[in-house]
N, C-alpha and C positions, 0 to 999 in steps of 0.2 A: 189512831189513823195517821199515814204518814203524811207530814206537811208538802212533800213534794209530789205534783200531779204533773203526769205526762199525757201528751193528745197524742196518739201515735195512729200508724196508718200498718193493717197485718200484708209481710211482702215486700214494704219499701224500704230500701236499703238505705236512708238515711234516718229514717225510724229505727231499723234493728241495729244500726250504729248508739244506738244511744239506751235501746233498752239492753244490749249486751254490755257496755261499760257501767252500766247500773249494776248489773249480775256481778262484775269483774270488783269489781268495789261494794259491792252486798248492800245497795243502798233500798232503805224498801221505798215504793211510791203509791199511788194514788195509779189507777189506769182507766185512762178514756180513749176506748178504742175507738176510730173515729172511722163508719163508714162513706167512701166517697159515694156508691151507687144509691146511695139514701141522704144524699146533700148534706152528710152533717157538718159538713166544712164552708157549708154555704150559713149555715144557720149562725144568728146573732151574734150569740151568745161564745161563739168561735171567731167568730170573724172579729169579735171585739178582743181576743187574745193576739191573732193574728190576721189582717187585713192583706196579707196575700193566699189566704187560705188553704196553707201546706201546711202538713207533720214531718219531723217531730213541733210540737211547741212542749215548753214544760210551765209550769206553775210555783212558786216556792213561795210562798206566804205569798206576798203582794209583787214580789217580782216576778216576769213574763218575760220570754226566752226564746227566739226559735232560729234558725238554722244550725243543723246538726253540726258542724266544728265549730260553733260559737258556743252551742249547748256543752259539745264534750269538752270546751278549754272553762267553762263554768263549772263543772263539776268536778275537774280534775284540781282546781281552787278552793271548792268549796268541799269537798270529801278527797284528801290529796294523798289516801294511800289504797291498793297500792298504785304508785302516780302511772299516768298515763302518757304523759306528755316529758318523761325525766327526769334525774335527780341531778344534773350537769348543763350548764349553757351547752358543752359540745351534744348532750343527748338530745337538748331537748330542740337545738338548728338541726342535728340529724330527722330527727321523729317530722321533722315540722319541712324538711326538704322531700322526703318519703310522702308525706300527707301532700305536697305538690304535684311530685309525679305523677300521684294518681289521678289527682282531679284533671290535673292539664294535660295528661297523656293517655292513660290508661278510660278512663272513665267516658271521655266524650267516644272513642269508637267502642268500650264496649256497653254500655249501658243506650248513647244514645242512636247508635247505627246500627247496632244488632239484640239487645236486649232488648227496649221495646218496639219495635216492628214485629220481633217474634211474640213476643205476650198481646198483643193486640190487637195482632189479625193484618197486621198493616207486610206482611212480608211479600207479598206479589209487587205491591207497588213498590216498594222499595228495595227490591230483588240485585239491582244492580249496585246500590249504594253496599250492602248485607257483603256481597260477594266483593266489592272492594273493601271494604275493611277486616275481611278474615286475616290477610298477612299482618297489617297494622295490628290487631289485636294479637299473634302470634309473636308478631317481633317484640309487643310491651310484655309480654308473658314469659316469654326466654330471658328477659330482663329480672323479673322477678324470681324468675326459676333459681336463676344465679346468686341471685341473694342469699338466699334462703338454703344454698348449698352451705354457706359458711356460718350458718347462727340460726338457734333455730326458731327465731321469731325476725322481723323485718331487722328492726334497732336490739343486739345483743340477746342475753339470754334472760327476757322478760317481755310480756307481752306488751305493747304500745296503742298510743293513738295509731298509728299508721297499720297497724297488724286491722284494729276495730275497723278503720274505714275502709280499706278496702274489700274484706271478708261477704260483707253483706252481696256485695257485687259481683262475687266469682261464684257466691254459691247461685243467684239470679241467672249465672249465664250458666252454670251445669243445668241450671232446671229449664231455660229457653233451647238447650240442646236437647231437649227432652221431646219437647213439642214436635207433633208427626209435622206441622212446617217446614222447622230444619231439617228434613232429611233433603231438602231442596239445596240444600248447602251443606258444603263441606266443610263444616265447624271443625271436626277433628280436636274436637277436646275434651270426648271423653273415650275409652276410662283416662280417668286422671292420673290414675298408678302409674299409666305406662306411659303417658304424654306427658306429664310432667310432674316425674315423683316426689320433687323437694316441694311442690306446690301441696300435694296430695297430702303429704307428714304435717304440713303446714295447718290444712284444714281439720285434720286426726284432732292436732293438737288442741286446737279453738274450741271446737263437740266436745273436746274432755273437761274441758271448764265445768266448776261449778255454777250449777244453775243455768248452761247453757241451752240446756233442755228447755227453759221456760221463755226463750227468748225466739225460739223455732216459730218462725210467723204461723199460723195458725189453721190457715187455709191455705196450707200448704200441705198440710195432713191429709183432707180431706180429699 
């Protein structure tokens, strides 16, 4: 059985951040899927993992883990091929400027203005915030678009921490544009072929990973 155990949550992009770099480095684990509508993140025996009672947490003998770019700069330490974070100071300030951008730009308008408002029911009330951050979310997305014109991962020709973090997030906002909600807004980002095709090759490439299949949140199938 493998020594390392993960709590993870099926859907949450800083979960599939960390079960995808598991796949990309073929590490095997222990899996505690943890549901929230059945309080298991409320129970003891979790909470005594992690006492803010989010996933990812991970386990590895006697050491406990949790926020997912602490987990992935753990892993990329502790199992360091092939690296995720670079083989160079200059790769690894690149990978580590890219993994900023996203949290401090990209991430607060689209995960927390339009992603969940849409998965939650909450898009009425927050109809006007939704509809001010569609450009915001277009102008960080033309940003990336441009990247990815000239290499075809974020950081050169190998996939990265910065390629993991954000991935989980774009494919949350293809499937919140999926929602009969957003047809109340003019998302405009899909298809992605033709909105933004270096994004689009982008995504191809991530699905073609081995083992990425197993890292597809779950009930998301369903």
């Amino acid at each position: 059985m493998a020594n390392l155990e993960v709590y993870w949550g099926s859907g949450g992009q800083p979960s599939w951040r960390v079960i995808l770099a598991l796949a990309i480095k073929q590490v095997p684990f222990q899996s505690h899927l943890i549901s929230f509508s059945a309080g298991d993140h409320k129970k003891p025996e979790f909470v005594a993992l992690n006492p803010r009672h989010k996933v990812p947490t991970i386990k590895d003998g006697a050491f406990v883990l949790y926020e997912s770019l602490a987990i992935l700069s753990y892993l990329d330490r502790k199992y360091p091929e092939p690296p995720l974070f670079g083989r160079s100071p200059e790769e690894h300030g690149v990978i580590w400027r890219w993994v900023a951008e996203f949290t401090n730009y990209l991430e607060p308008v689209l995960q927390e203005r339009i992603v969940v408002p849409l998965f939650f029911g909450r898009s009425e009330e927050q109809a006007a915030s939704i509809r001010e951050a569609v450009p915001k979310l277009h102008e960080e997305l033309s940003h990336w678009e441009r990247a990815l014109g000239d290499s075809p991962w974020l950081v050169g020709h190998h996939i990265s921490a910065a390629d993991v973090v954000a991935f989980p997030s774009l494919m949350a906002l293809r499937r919140a544009a999926q929602k009969p909600a957003a047809r109340a807004f003019d998302l405009d980002v899909e298809p992605l072929a033709e909105r933004y095709p270096n994004l689009n090759r982008w995504v191809a490439r991530v699905e073609a990973l081995p083992g990425y299949e197993q890292t597809y949140p779950p009930h998301w199938r369903e």
